[in-house]
C-alpha positions in Angstrom: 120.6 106.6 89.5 123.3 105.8 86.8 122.9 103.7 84.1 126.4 102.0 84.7 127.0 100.7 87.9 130.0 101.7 90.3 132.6 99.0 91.5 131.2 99.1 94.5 127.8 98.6 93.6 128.8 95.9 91.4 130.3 94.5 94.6 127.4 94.7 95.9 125.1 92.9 93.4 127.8 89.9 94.3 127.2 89.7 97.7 123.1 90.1 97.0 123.6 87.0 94.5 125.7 85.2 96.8 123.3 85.1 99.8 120.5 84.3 97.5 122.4 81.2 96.8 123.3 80.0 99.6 119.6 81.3 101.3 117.4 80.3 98.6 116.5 77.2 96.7 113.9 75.6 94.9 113.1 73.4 98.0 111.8 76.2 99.8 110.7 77.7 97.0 108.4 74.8 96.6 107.3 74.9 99.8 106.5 78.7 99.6 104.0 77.7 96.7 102.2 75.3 98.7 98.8 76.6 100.7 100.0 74.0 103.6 103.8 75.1 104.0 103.2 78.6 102.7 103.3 80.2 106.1 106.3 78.5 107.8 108.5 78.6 104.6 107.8 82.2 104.0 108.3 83.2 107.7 111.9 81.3 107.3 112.7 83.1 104.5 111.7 86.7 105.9 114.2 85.6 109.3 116.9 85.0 106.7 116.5 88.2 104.9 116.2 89.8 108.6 119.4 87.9 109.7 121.1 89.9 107.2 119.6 93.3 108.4 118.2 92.9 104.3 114.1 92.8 105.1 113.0 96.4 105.2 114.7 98.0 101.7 112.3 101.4 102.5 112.7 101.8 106.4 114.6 104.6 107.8 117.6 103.5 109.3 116.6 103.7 112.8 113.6 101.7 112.4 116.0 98.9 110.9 116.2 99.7 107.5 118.6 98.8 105.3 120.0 102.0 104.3 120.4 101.2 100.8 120.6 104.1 97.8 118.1 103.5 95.2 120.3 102.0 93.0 121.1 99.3 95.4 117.3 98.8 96.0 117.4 98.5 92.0 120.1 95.5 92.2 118.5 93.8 95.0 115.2 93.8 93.3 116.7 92.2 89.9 118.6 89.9 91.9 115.3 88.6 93.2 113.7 88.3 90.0 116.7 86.4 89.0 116.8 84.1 91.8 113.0 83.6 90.8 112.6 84.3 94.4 109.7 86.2 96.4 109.0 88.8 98.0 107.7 88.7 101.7 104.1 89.5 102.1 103.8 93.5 102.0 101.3 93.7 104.7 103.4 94.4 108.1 106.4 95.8 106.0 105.1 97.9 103.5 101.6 98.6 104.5 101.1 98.7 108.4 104.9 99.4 109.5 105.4 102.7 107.6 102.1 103.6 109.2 103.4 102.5 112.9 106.7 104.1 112.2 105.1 107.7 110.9 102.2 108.5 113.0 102.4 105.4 116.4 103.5 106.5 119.3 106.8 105.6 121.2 105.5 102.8 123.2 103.2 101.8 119.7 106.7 101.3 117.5 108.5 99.5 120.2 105.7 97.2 120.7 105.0 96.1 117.1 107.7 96.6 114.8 110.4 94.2 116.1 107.7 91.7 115.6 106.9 92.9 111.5 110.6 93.2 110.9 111.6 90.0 112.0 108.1 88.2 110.5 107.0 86.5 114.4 103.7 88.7 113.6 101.8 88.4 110.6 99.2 91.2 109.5 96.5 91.7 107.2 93.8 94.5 106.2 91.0 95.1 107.0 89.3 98.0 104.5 87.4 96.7 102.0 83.5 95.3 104.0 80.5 94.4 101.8 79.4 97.2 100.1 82.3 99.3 100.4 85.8 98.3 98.5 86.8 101.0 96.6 84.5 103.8 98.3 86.4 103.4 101.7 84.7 106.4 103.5 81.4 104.5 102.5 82.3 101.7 105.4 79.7 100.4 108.3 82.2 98.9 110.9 81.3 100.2 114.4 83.6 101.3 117.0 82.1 102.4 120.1 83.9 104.0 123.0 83.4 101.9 126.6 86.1 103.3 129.0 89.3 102.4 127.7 88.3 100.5 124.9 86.2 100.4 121.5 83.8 97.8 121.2 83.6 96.6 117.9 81.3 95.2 115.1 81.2 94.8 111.7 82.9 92.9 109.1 85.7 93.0 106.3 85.8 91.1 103.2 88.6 90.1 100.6 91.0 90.0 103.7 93.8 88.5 102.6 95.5 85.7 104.6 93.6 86.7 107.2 93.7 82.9 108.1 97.3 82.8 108.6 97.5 86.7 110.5 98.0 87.1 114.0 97.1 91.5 114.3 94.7 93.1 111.6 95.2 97.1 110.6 91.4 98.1 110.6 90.0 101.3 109.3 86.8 101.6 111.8 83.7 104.2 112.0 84.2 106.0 115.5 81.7 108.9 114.7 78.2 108.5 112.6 77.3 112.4 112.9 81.0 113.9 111.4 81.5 114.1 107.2 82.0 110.2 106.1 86.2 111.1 106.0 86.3 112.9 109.4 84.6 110.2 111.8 87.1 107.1 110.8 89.9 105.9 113.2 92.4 103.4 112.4 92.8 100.8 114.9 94.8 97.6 115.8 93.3 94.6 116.6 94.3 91.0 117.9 93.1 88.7 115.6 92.9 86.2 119.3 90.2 88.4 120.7 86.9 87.4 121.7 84.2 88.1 118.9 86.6 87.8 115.9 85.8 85.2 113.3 87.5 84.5 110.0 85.2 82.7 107.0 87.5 82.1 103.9 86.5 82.7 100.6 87.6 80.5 97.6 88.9 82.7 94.7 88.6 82.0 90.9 91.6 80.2 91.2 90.5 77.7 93.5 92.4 78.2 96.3 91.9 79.9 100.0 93.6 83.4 99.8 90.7 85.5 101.0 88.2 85.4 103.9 85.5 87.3 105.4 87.1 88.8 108.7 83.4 89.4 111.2 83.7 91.5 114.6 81.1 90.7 117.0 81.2 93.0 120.0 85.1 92.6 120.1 87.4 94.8 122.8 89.9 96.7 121.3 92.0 98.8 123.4 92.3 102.6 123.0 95.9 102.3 123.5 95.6 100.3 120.8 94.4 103.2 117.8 97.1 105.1 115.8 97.0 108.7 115.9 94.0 110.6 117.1 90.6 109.8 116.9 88.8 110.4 113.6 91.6 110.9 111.9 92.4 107.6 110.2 91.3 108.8 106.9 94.7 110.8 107.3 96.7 107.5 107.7 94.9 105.6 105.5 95.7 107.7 102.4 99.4 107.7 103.8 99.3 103.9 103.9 97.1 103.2 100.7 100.0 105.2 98.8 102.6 102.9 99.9 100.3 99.8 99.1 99.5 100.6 95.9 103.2 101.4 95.4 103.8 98.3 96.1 101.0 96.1 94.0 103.2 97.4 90.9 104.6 94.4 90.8 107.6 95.2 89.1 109.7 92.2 90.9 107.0 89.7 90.0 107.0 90.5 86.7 110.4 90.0 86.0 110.0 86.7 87.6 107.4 85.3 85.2 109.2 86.7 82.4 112.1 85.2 83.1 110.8 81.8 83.7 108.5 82.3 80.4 111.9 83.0 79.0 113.0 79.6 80.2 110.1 77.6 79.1 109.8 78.8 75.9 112.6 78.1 75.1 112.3 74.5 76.1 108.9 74.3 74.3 108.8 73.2 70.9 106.8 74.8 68.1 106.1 73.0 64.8 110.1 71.8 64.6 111.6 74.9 66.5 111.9 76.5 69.8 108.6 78.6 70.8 111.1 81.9 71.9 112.5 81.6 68.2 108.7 82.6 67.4 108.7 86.9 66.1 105.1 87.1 67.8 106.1 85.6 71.2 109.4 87.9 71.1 107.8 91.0 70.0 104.7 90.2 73.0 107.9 89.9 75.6 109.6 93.2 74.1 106.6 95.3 74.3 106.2 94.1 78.1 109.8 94.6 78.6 109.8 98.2 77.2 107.1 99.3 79.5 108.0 97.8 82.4 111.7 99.4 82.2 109.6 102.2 82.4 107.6 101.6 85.2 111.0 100.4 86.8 112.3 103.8 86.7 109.2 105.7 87.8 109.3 103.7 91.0 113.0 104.3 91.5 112.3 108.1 91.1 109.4 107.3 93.8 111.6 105.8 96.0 114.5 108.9 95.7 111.3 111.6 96.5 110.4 109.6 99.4 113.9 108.7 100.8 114.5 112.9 100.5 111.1 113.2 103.2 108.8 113.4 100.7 105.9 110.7 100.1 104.4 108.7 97.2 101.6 110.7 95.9 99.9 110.9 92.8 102.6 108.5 91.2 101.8 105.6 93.6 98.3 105.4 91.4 100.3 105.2 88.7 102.3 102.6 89.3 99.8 100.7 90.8 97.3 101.2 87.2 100.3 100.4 84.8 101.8 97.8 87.3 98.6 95.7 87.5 98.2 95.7 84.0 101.4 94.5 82.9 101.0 91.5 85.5 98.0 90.6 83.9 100.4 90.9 80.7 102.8 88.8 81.7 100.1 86.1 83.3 98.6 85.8 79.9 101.6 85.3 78.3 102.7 82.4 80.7 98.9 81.0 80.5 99.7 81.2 76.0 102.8 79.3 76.6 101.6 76.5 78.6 98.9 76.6 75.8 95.5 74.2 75.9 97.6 71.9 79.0 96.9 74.8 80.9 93.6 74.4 81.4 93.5 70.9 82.6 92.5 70.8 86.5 94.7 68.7 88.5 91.2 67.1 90.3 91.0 65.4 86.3 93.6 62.7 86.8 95.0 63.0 83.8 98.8 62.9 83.5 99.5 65.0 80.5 100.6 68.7 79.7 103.1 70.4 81.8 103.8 70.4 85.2 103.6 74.6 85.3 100.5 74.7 83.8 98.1 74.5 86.2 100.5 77.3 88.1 100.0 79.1 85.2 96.3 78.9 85.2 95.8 79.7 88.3 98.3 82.9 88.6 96.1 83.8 85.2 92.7 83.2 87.0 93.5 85.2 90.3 95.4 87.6 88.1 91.9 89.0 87.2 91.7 90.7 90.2 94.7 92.6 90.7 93.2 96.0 88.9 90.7 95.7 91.3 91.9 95.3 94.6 94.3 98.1 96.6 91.6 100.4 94.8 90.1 99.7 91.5 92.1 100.9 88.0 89.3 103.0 87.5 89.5 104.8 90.6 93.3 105.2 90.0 92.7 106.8 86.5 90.2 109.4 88.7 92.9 110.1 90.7 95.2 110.7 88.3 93.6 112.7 86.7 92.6 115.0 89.1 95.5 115.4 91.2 98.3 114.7 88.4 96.3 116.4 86.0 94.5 118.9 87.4 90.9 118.0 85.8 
C-alpha cells in the first residue's frame, strides 16, 4: 500500500463518496440508531451496498466479493467513517460466511450465502453459555445423534441480536468421552425450530442487545453441520480469527472521532471553542497516532490473507489494541458531552445535549468490548505465546 494514492484510486474514492451521498443520509441513519427500526433500516442499507456488488470487501471473488486491493478497502473504510456511516452487522459476513465459504460444502454455500450477502438472513452466535465465555472448549451444549439429525439442548448467553436473527452459528458438544477440543461440532441451526427460545438481557446501557438463546430437545439436521464431526474446534479458531479481526473497530473509531471533532468544536469552553483546548487536542492526537497504527496492521492483515494466508496471531492483536482505543474514544465523547451526559432521558428534563445520552450509552456498553470475542486477557495469552513464543 502507498502512501499517495494513484489517479485511479483517487477516482475511486469519488465514486465511493458519491454513492454514500446519494445512498446515505441522516434519515436512515436515524433510524439505524433506533432499537424499533434498527433491523429494517440496516437490512436496506446492506441491499444498497449489495446493489452495488460493494457488501463483502474480504470475499473472494467468486463468492461475490468485491475484488478490491487493500488500498481500495483502505479508501472505502475512511469514506465510511466520513460519511459517519455504519457498518453492517459482522455476523453473516465476517463471522459465519468465511466459515461457509472455506470449509461448507457445495450444496452448504449455495444454500446460505446468497442469503448473508444480500442481508434476507440474519445470523448471530452462539459460543459463549453460562459458565463458559472465554474458555470455549469448557461448553455443556448437547448434540445427540438420532438418524439424520442432532437433537439438541443447552443454552447460549450474550447472543447478540439473537432477537432479530433468523439462523444461529452454534459451536455444540457431539462427544463427552474425546479431549474437551476434539468432541465439538459446529452446527447450523434455524432459529424457527421447535425447542428454541430467546430471553433478552438488558445491558448496562439500558437497552436489549443481548439474550439468552435456550435449546430444548431441538432437531437440527446433519446436513446441516459444517465440516466433519468433532472438528468444529478447527473452524471455530478459523472463524474467531476473523471476528476478532473484525471487533478492532477501526471504522468506528474514526466515526466518533470525527463527530467529537464536530462537537467540540461547537461546544464552548469558558469564552472559547472546547477543540481550541491543548488537553482535548493532545487526548485526540494520542488516539489518532495509535490508531494509524492499528490501521495499517490490519491492512498488512488483509494483504497476508488476500495472498491465501489467514489472520493469526495478529487478529488478537488487533482485536486487544482495537477494543481499547474504542473505549478511548467513548470516553472522550462521554468528557465532551460532560455532566449532561449523564442525565437519563426517563428524567424529563429538557436540558444538556441531544448526543449525550448517545454518548452515555455507547460509554456504558463500551465496557464490554475487551471482554467479549474473547477477553483482553486471553488475547495478551495468546500473544504471547504464539507471537512471542513464551
Amino acid at each position: 500500500m502507498h502512501a499517495t494514492y494513484s489517479p485511479e484510486e483517487r477516482l475511486f474514492q469519488d465514486q465511493v463518496r458519491s454513492f454514500l451521498r446519494n445512498n446515505f443520509n441522516a434519515e436512515l441513519a436515524a433510524r439505524i440508531r433506533e432499537p424499533e427500526t434498527f433491523k429494517a433500516a440496516t437490512i436496506e442499507w446492506q441491499k444498497k451496498r449489495f446493489a452495488k456488488g460493494w457488501v463483502a470487501p474480504g470475499w473472494p471473488v467468486e463468492y461475490g466479493g468485491c475484488a478490491w486491493t487493500d488500498t481500495q478497502k483502505y479508501i472505502f473504510d475512511g469514506a465510511l467513517a466520513e460519511a459517519e456511516a455504519p457498518d453492517v452487522p459482522p455476523f453473516g459476513l465476517k463471522m459465519v460466511g468465511p466459515v461457509i465459504y472455506t470449509f461448507g460444502n457445495e450444496e452448504q454455500k449455495a444454500r446460505f450465502l446468497p442469503g448473508i450477502l444480500n442481508g434476507d438472513t440474519w445470523w448471530c452466535q452462539g459460543y459463549s453459555e453460562p459458565g463458559a465465555g472465554s474458555d470455549l472448549v469448557a461448553l455443556q451444549t448437547r448434540a445427540e445423534r438420532d438418524g439424520d439429525d442432532y437433537i439438541i439442548n443447552g443454552t447460549k448467553i450474550w447472543t447478540t441480536y439473537a432477537q432479530h436473527a433468523d439462523w444461529i452459528f452454534a459451536l455444540v458438544r457431539t462427544d463427552t468421552t474425546a479431549k474437551p477440543q476434539q468432541g465439538i461440532s459446529f452446527l447450523l441451526i434455524d432459529m424457527r425450530s421447535s425447542g428454541v427460545s430467546v430471553a433478552p438481557i438488558t445491558s448496562i446501557d439500558g437497552e436489549h442487545h443481548l439474550n439468552e438463546v435456550r435449546f430444548d430437545n431441538v432437531r437440527v439436521p446433519v446436513a446441516n453441520r459444517i465440516g466433519e464431526e468433532n472438528k468444529g474446534w478447527t473452524y471455530a479458531k478459523a472463524l474467531l480469527t476473523h471476528e476478532r479481526t473484525a471487533l478492532s473497530g477501526i471504522a468506528y473509531c474514526k466515526q466518533v472521532l470525527n463527530t467529537v471533532r464536530r462537537l467540540a468544536a461547537d461546544e464552548n469552553d469558558d469564552g472559547q471553542a472546547l477543540l481550541a483546548s491543548p488537553t482535548l487536542q493532545a487526548r485526540m492526537a494520542d488516539i489518532e497516532m495509535e490508531l494509524m497504527a492499528l490501521e495499517y496492521t490490519e491492512l498488512r492483515v488483509l494483504a497476508a490473507v488476500a495472498k491465501g494466508g489467514a489472520p493469526g496471531m495478529e487478529s488478537s492483536l488487533l482485536k486487544l489494541k482495537g477494543t481499547e482505543l474504542q473505549q478511548a474514544v467513548q470516553s472522550l465523547q462521554f468528557d465532551v458531552a460532560g455532566l449532561y451526559g449523564s442525565v437519563l432521558p426517563s428524567t424529563g428534563l429538557a436540558m444538556g445535549h441531544d448526543y449525550g445520552d448517545r454518548a452515555r450509552r455507547e460509554y456504558m456498553f463500551g465496557r464490554a468490548c475487551t471482554i467479549y470475542g474473547g477477553s483482553n486477557e486471553v488475547q495478551k495469552n495468546i500473544i504471547a505465546k504464539f507471537g512471542l513464543g513464551l
